[in-house]
C-alpha positions in Angstrom: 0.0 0.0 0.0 2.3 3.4 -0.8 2.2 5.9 1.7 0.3 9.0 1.8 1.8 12.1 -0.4 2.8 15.0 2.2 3.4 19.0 0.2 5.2 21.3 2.7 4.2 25.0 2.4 8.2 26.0 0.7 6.7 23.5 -2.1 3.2 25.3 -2.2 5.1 28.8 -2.2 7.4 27.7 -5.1 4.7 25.6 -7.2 0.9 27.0 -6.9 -0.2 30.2 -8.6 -1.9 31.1 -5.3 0.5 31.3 -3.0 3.3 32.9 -6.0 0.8 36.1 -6.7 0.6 36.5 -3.2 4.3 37.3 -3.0 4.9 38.3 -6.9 7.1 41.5 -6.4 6.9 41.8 -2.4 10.7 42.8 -0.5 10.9 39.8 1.4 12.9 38.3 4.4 14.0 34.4 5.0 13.8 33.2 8.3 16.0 30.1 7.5 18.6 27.1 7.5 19.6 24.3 5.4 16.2 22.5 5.7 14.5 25.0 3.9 14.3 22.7 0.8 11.4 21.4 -1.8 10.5 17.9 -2.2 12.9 17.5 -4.6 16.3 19.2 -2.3 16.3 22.5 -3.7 17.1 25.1 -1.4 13.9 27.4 -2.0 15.5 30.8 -1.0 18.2 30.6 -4.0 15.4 30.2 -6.7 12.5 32.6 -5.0 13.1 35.5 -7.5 13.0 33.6 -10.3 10.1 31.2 -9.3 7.6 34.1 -8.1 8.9 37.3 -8.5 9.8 38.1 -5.3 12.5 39.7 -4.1 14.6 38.7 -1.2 16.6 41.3 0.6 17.7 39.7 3.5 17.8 35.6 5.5 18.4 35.8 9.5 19.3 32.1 10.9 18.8 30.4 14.1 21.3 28.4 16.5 24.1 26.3 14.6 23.6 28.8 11.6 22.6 28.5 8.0 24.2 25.1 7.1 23.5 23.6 10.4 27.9 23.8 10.7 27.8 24.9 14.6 27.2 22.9 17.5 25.0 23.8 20.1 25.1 26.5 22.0 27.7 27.8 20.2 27.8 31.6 18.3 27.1 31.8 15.3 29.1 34.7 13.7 27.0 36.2 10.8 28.2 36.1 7.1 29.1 39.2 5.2 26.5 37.8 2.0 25.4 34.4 1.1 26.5 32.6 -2.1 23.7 34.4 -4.1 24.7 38.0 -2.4 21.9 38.0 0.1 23.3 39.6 3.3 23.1 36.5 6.3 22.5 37.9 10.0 22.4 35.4 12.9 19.9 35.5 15.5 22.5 33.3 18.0 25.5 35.3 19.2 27.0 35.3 22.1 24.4 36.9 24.6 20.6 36.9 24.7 20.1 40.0 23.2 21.0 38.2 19.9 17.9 36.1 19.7 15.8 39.0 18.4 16.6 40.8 15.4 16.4 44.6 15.6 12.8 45.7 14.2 14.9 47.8 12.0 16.6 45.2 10.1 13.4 44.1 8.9 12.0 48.1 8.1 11.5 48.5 4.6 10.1 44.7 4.3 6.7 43.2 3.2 6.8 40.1 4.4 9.5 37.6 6.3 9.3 34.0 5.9 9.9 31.4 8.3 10.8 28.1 7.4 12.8 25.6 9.9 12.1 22.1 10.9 11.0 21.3 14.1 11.0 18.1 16.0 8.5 18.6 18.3 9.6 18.9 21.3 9.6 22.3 23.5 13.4 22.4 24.2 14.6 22.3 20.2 15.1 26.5 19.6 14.2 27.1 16.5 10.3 27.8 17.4 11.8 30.6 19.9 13.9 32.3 17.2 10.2 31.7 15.1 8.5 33.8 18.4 10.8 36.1 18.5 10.9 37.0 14.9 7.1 37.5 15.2 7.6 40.3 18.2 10.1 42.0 15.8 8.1 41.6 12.8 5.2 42.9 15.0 7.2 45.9 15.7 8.7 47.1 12.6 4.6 46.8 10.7 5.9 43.3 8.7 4.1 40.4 8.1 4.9 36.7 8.8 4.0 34.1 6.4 4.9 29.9 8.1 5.6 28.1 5.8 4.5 24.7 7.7 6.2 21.4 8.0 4.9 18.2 9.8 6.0 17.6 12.9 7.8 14.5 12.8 6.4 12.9 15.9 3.2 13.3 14.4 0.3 15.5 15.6 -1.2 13.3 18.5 0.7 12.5 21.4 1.6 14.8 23.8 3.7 13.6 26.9 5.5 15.2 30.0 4.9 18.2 32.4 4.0 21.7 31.3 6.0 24.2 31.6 6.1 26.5 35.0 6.2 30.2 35.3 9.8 31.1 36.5 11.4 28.7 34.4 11.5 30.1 30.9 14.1 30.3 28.8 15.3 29.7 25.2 14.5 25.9 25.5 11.0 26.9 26.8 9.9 30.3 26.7 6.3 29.7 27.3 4.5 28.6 30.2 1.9 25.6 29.8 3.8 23.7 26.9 4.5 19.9 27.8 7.7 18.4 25.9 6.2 16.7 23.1 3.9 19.2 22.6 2.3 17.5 19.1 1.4 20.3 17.0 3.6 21.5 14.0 5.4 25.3 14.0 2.5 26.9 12.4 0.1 25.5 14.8 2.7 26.8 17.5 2.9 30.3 16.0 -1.0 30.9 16.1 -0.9 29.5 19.8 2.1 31.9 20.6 0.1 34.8 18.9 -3.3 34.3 21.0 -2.3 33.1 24.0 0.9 35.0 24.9 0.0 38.0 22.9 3.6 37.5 20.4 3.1 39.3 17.5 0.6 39.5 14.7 -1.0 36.5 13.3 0.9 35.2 10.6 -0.2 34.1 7.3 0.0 30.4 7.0 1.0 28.2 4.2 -0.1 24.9 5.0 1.1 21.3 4.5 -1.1 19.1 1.9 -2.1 15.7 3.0 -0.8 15.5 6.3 -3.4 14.1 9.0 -2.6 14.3 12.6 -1.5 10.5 13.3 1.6 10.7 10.8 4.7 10.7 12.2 7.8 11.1 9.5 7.8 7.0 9.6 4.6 7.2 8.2 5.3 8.9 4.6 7.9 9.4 2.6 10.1 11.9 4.2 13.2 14.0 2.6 15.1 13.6 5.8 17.4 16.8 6.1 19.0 16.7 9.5 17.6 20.4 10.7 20.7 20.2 13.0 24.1 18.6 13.4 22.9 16.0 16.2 19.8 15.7 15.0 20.9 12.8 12.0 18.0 10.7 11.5 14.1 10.0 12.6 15.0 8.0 15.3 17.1 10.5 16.8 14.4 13.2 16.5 12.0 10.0 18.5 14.2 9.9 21.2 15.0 13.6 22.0 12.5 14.7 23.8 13.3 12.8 26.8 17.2 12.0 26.1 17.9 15.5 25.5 17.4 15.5 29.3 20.8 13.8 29.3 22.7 16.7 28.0 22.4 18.6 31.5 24.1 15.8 33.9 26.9 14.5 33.6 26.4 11.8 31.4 27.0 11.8 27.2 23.8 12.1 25.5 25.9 10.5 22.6 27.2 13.8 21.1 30.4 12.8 19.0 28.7 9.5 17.6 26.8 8.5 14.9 23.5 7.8 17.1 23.4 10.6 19.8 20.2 10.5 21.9 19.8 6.6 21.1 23.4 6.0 22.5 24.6 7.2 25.9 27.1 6.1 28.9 29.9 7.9 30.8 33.1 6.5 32.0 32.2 5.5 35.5 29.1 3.2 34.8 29.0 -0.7 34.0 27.3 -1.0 30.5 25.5 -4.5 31.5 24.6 -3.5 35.0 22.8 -0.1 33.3 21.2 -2.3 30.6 19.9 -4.7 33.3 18.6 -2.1 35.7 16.2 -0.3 32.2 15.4 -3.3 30.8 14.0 -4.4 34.7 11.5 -1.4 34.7 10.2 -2.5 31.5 9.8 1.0 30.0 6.8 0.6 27.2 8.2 -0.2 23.8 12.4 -0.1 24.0 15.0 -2.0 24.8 18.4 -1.2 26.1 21.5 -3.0 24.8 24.6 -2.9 26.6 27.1 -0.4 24.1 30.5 1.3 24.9 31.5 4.0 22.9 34.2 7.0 22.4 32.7 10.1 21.7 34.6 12.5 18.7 33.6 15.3 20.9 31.8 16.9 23.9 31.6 15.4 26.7 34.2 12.1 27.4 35.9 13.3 24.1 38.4 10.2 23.7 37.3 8.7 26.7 36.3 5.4 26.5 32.6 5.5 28.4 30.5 2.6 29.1 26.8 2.6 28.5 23.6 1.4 26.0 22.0 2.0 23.3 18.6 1.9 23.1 16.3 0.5 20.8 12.6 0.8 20.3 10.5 -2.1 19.6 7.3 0.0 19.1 7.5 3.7 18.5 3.8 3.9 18.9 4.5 2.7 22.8 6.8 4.5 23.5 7.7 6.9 26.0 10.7 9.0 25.0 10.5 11.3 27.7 9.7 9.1 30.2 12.4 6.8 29.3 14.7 9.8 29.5 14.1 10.6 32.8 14.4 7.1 33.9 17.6 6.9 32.3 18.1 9.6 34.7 16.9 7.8 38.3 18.5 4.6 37.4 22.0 6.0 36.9 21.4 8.4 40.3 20.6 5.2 41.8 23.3 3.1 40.1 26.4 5.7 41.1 25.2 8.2 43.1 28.9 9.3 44.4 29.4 10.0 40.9 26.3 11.2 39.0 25.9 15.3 38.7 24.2 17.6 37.0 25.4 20.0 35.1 26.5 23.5 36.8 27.5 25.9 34.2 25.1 28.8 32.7 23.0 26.5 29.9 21.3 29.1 27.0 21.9 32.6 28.7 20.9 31.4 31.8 23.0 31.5 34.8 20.6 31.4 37.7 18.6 28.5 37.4 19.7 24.7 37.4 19.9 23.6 33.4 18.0 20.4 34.1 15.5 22.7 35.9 15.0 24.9 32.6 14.7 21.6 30.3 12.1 19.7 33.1 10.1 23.0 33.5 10.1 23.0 37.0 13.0 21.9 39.8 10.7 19.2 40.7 12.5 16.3 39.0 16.0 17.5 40.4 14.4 17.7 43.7 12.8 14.4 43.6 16.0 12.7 42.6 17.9 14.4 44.7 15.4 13.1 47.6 15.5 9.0 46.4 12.4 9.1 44.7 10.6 6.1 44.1 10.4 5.0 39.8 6.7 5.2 40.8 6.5 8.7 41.7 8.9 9.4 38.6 6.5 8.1 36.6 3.7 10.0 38.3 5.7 13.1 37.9 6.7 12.6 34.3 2.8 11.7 33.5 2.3 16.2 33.7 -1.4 16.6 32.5 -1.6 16.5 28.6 -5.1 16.5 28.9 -5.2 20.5 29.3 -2.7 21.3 26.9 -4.5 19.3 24.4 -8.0 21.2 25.2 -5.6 24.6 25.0 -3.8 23.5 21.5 -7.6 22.3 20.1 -8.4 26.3 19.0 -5.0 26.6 16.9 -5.3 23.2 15.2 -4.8 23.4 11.1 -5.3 19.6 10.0 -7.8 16.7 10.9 
């Protein structure tokens, strides 16, 4: 049976009459990176002229910059021009003053585009530099056209806590969002619009033929990694609870070839760990004993013992609960040894990192305290069931 045909708005922008008078002859700006492709790879902002008419004056880029080249956290120093002479500006320096572009960069615009992948989770940036280029755009009198993607998880499930007031930041600048939140960037940019007053509305240009139960598995997919550690689907599955490894003293698997599926550190024993998570049978993965060397980040050349996991039934599974189990088993396995992270984590110096990525310093408190894997699970449980009644007014697709 062949899988259902998905159109991303970049493709609707480029091939239907519509959507090319509506920009024929407009001064436009690109909100962009590498992903910013048509079904068939071409890298939409390079050929906008000459497909509709419309001239681009100017592309701003998120975190890792334009080709993805950076790794996180790390400033991105704006280039002079692009290849096509289209002045590049970052929107990730070095302080947090840099996520906003001046409203005066944009004066003199019609419209900005926006088009970046996400991966549905609330920690991945790129919707933030999107909420923040609204507020400017708001400012200088410019419109905002999305031009949508799926998100890759797929538009149902929603798991883990909301996040509390006090504890925004550039992975989570919004109270109430859970993790996987399950709605894709345009749905997110009307929800930032009414409910946390960001901006004007934007214009939308919608995805064709995607239904809320896909997830990228479901239909064929042009997977572009949207950033450097982000390599495949199954990596994008697992990050929005192993991306809670990043902020202890553990390798998330940064410097392999499977980071978020593969992660250890030098002081744990690889078949003890794998043991301990496959006992709590965690719905729909496996864990395989693993050691590996990391290229770079953390444990660079270090030989670190750990697992790799392996999901069995992505429709089961839990990636953020399994993230934070990861966490309580390895608290519980070394606790002499186990930390968290202690250094400022995305402009943020006063507030723990793995408080800012939780939402709350519940979960560092609770592990901290011994908690029991049943009141993890309780705590990582959060209550989807009122995001899901908030998200219902911004929905697009069936």
């Amino acid at each position: 049976m062949p899988k259902t045909t998905v159109t991303c708005g970049a493709d609707r922008l480029l091939g239907e009459k519509t959507f090319c008078a509506l920009v024929k002859g407009k001064r436009v700006g690109a909100v962009v990176n590498h992903i910013a492709v048509t079904s068939d790879y071409t890298f939409w902002p390079s050929v906008l002229e000459a497909r509709t008419g419309a001239k681009l004056e100017v592309i701003f880029t998120p975190e890792h910059g334009l080709w993805g080249q950076e790794q996180d956290q790390v400033p991105v120093e704006a280039s002079a021009k692009s290849a096509w002479g289209v002045p590049v500006k970052s929107l990730y320096g070095s302080g947090a003053e840099s996520l906003k572009p001046d409203p005066a960069e944009l004066s003199g615009l019609d419209l900005v585009f926006f088009d970046i992948q996400d991966v549905g989770s609330r920690f991945y940036t790129y919707i933030y530099t999107m909420a923040y280029v609204m507020e400017a755009a708001g400012e200088a009198g410019v419109g905002v056209v999305i031009l949508d993607r799926p998100n890759p998880l797929g538009g149902e499930k929603v798991e883990g806590p909301a996040l509390e007031p006090g504890f925004e930041s550039f992975v989570g600048r919004f109270a109430g969002m859970p993790v996987r939140h399950g709605v894709t960037t345009a749905e997110l940019a009307l929800y930032f619009h009414a409910e946390h007053g960001v901006g004007e509305k934007p214009e939308i240009m919608p995805i064709a033929g995607w239904r809320r139960r896909l997830t990228v598995f479901d239909y064929p997919a042009q997977w572009v990694s949207p950033s450097p550690n982000m390599p495949t689907p199954e990596s994008a599955l697992a990050y929005p609870g192993l991306c809670l490894l990043e902020v202890t003293n553990l390798s998330e698997g940064r410097g392999t070839t499977r980071p978020f599926e593969i992660f250890g550190a030098p002081y744990l024993d690889s078949f003890a760990l794998a043991d301990e998570l496959n006992r709590l049978e965690l719905p729909g993965v496996i864990f395989r004993p693993h050691c590996f060397i990391p290229t770079f980040a953390d444990y660079t050349g270090q030989l670190c013992s750990g697992v790799q996991l392996h999901v069995t039934d992505r429709d089961a599974f839990r990636p953020f609960l399994t993230g934070a189990a990861v966490i309580w088993t390895v608290s519980r396995l070394a606790p002499q040894v186990f930390g968290w992270l202690r250094r400022p984590y995305e402009f943020v110096r006063h507030i723990p990192a793995i408080d800012l990525l939780f939402g709350s310093d519940k979960f560092r408190k609770a592990i901290e305290a011994g908690c029991s894997f049943e009141g993890l699970t309780e705590l990582c449980r959060g209550e989807p069931e009122n995001w899901k009644k908030v998200r219902k007014e911004y929905l697009i697709y069936d």
